[in-house]
N, C-alpha and C positions, 0 to 999 in steps of 0.2 A: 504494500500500500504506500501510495507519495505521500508526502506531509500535507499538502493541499487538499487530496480528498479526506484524510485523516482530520484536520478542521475544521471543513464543512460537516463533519459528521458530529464530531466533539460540539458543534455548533448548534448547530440544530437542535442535540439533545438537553444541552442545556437553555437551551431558549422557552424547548415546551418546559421544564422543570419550571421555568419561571427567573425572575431576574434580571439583571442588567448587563449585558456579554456585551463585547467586541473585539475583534482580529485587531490586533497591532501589525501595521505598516510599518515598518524600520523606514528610514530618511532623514539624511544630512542634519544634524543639530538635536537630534534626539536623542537621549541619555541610549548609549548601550547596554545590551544584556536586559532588557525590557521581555520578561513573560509574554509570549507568543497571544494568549488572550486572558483580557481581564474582565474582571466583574466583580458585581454586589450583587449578592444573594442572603436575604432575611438580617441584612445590615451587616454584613460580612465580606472586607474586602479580597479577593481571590483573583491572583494570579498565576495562570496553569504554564507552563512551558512545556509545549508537545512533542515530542518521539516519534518519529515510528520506531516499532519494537527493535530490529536488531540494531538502533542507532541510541537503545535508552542511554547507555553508556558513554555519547558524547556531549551529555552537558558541560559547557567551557565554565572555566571558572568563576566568569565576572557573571554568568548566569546562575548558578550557584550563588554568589555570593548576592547580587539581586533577590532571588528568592529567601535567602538567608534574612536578608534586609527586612523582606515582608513580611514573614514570619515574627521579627524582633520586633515590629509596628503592630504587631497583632490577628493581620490580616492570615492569609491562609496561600502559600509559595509552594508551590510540586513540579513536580515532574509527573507527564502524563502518557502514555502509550498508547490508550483507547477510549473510547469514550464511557465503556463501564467502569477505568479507573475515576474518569472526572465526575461522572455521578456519586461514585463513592465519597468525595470529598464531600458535594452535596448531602448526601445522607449523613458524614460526621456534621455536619451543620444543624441538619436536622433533628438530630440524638442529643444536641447540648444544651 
């Protein structure tokens, strides 16, 4: 699977779930290592950075450390493969 249909699916699933999604554009003057898409879900800021699977393994650092970032703000920073992992995150939202 390309990263592109990988997004549009990850997208989609979290839109019916409900919430506030959008694809980040990378372009000239924008902080690098920006999570692929973000959102607010039940007041929960979430940033995913998506995989596909045999590429989980190449998270660069400064994306890592990005989501590190988010994480230490509160919000909720991952790495994601599929879109059943991104609803998962959803669901820990849901449980707390």
């Amino acid at each position: 699977m390309r990263e592109s249909s990988l997004t549009r699916s990850i997208l989609k699933a979290l839109q019916r779930r409900g919430g506030f999604w959008f694809k980040v554009h990378g372009h000239p003057g924008q902080r690098r290592g920006i999570p692929d898409i973000i959102g607010c879900y039940k007041g929960r800021f979430i940033g995913l950075e998506l995989k596909v699977p045999d590429r989980r393994d190449k998270v660069t650092e400064l994306q890592k450390q990005v989501l590190g970032e988010i994480s230490q703000a509160g919000g909720i920073g991952q790495v994601v493969t599929s879109k059943e992992e991104a609803l998962r995150v959803l669901d820990e939202v849901d449980s707390e």
